[in-house]
C-alpha positions in Angstrom: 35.9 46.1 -18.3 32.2 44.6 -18.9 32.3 41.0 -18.5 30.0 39.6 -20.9 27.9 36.1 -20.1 28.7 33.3 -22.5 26.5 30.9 -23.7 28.3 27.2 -23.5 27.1 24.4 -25.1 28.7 20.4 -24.1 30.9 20.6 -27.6 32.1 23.8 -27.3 32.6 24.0 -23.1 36.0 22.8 -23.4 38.6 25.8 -23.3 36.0 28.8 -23.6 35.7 28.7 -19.2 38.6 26.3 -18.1 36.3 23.9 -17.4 34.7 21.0 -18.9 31.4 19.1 -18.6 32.5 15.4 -17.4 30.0 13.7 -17.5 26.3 13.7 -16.2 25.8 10.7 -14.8 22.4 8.8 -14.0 20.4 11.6 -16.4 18.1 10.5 -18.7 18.6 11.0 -22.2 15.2 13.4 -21.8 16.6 16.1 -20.1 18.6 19.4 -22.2 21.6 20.4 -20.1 23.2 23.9 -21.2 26.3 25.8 -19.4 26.9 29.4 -19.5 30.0 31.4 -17.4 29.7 35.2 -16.3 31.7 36.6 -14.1 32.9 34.2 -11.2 30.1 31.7 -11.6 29.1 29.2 -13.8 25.7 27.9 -14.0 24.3 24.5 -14.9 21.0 24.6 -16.4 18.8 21.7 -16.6 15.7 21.3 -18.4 13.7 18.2 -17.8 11.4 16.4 -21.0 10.4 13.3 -18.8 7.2 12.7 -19.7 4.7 10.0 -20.3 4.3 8.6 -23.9 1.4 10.5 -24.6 1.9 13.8 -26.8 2.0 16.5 -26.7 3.9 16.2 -23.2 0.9 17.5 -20.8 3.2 16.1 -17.8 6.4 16.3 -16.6 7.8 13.5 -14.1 10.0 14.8 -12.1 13.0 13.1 -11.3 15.1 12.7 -8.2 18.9 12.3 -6.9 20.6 12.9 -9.7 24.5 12.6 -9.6 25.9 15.0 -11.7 30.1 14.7 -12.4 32.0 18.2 -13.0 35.6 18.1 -14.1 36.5 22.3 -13.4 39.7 23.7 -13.9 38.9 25.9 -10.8 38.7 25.7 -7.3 34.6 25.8 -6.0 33.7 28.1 -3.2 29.7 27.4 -3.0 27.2 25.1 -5.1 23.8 26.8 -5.7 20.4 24.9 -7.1 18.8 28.2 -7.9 15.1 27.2 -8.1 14.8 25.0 -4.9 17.0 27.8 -3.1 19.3 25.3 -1.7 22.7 25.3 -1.3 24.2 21.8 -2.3 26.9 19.1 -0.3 29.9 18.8 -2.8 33.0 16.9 -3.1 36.1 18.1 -4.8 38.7 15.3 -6.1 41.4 16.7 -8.2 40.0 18.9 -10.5 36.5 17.7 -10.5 33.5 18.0 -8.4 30.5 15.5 -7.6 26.9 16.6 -6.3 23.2 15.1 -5.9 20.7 17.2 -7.1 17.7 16.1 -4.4 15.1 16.7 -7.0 14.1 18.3 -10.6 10.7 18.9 -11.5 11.0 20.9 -14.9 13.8 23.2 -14.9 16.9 23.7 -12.2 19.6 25.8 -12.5 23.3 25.1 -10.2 25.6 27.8 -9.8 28.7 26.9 -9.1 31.0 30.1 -7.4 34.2 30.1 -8.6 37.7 31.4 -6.9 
């Protein structure tokens, strides 16, 4: 059977992956955070609007050691910023993990291995 990706918004994460989005902490209100779940992985995509005041946004600051919060219904094998190709430290307490992201310039995405 074809397991199909889902696209996972913060409203509706709840109860569509087991998981929920806990909180991410220490991001600024300029960046877009989306979820999706396929297979045994769920990624954690994170766009970054951090501009100067000047528009149209000609550039983006990036942003660095950001603590992001997980509560997952899961257990976490591996932790996976995709774009700097770096496997991230992670610490699991109860049903919830927390991480630093080192750095985001525009656009990361985390995946998080399940099982």
């Amino acid at each position: 059977m074809k397991q199909n990706s889902k696209n996972i918004n913060r409203r509706s994460f709840v109860g569509k992956t087991g998981a929920i989005a806990a909180g991410l902490t220490l991001l600024p209100g300029s960046f877009e955070v989306s979820m999706r779940k396929k297979g045994n992985s769920l990624f954690v995509y994170l766009i970054n609007f951090t501009s100067e005041m000047k528009r149209p946004i000609q550039k983006i600051i990036p942003c660095a050691n950001i603590r992001i919060d997980i509560l997952i219904n899961e257990k976490v094998k591996r932790l996976k910023a995709l774009c700097l190709e770096k496997n991230l430290k992670f610490t699991s307490k109860g049903n919830s993990i927390s991480f630093v992201l080192p750095v985001i310039k525009d656009y990361e995405v985390m995946e998080i291995k399940l099982g």
